[in-house]
C-alpha positions as CSV (number, residue, x, y, z in Angstrom):
1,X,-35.6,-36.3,-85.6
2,X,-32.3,-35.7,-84.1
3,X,-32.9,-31.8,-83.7
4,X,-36.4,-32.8,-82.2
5,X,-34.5,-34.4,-79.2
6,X,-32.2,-31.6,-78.6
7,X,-35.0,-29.7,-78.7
8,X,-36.6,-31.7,-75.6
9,X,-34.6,-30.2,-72.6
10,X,-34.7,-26.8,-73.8
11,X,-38.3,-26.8,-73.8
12,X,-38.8,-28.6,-70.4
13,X,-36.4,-25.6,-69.3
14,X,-38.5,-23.2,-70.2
15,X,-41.8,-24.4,-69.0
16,X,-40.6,-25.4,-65.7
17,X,-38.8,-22.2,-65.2
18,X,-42.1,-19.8,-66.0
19,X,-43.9,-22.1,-63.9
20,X,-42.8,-20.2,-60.1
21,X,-42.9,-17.0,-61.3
22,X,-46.2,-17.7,-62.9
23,X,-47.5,-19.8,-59.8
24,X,-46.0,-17.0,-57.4
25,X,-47.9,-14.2,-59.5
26,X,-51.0,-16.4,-58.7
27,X,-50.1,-16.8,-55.0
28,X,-50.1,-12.8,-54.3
29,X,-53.4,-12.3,-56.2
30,X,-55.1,-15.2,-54.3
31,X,-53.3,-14.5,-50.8
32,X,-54.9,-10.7,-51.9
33,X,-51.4,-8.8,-51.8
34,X,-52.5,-7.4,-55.0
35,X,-55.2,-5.5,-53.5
36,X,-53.0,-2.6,-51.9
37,X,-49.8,-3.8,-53.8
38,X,-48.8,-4.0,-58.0
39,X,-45.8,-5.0,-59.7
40,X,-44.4,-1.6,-60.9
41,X,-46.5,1.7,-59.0
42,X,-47.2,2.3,-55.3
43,X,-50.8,2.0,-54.3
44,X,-52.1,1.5,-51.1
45,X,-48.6,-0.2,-50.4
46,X,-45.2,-0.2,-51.8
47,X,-44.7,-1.6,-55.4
48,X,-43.1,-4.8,-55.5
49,X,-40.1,-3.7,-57.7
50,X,-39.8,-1.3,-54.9
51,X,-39.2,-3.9,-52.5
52,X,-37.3,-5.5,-54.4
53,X,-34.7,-3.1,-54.6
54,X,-34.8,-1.5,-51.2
55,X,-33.6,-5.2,-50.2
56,X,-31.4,-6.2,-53.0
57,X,-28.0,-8.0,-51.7
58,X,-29.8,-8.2,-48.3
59,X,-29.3,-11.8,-47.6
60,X,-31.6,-12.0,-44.8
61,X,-34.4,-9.4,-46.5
62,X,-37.1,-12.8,-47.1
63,X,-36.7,-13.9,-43.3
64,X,-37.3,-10.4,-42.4
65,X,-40.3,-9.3,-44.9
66,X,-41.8,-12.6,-43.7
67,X,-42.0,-11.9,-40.4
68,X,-43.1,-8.1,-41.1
69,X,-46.0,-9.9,-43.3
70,X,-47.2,-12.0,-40.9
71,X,-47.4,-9.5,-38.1
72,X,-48.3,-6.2,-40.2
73,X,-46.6,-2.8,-39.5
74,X,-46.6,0.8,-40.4
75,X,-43.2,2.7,-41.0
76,X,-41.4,1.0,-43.2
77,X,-43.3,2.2,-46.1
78,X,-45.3,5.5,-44.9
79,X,-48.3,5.6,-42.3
80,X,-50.8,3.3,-43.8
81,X,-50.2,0.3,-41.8
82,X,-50.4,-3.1,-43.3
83,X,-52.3,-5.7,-41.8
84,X,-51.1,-9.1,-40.3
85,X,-51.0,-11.3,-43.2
86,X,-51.0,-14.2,-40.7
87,X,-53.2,-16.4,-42.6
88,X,-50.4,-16.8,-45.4
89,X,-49.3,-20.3,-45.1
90,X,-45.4,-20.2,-44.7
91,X,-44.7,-22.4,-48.1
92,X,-47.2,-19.6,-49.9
93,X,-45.5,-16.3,-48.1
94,X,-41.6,-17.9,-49.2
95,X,-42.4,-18.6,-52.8
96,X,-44.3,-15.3,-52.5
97,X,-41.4,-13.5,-51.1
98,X,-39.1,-15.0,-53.4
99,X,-41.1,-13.7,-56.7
100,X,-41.2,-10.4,-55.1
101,X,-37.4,-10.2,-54.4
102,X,-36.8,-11.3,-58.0
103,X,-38.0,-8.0,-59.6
């Protein structure tokens, strides 16, 4: 029994940290930023370990990339310009952001 409650915590650790990454995974396929975008290969737009380390050590890359999302552009990435992503609620977009930062 006494292993059992050491046991506890570490377990609580674990489900609560796969629960963002798995909840932000969910956010970018129901926001539909998996539509032109995938984890590891360009498509339609940049891949999001891509992103993630064009902006690595860029303290300032979420604020920035949230702003890009919400008004769309073209440039950054190539010519295909990406829509405004203005219907994104903030709290969605910053976990969103956060997951994609973290590849």
């Amino acid at each position: 029994m006494h292993v059992k409650t050491h046991l506890l915590p570490v377990l609580a650790l674990v489900i609560l940290g796969a629960g963002p990454a798995h909840a932000s995974e969910e956010l970018v396929k129901k926001n539909g930023c998996a539509t032109c975008h995938t984890l590891e290969r360009k498509t339609v737009g940049p891949a999001w370990k891509e992103v993630a380390a064009k902006y690595k050590g860029d303290a300032k890359a979420a604020e920035g990339l949230a702003e890009r999302v919400k008004a769309g552009g073209k440039g950054v990435w190539g010519q295909v310009p990406m829509p405004p992503q203005n219907k994104v609620s903030d709290a969605d977009l910053k976990l969103m952001l956060a997951w994609v930062l973290a590849q």
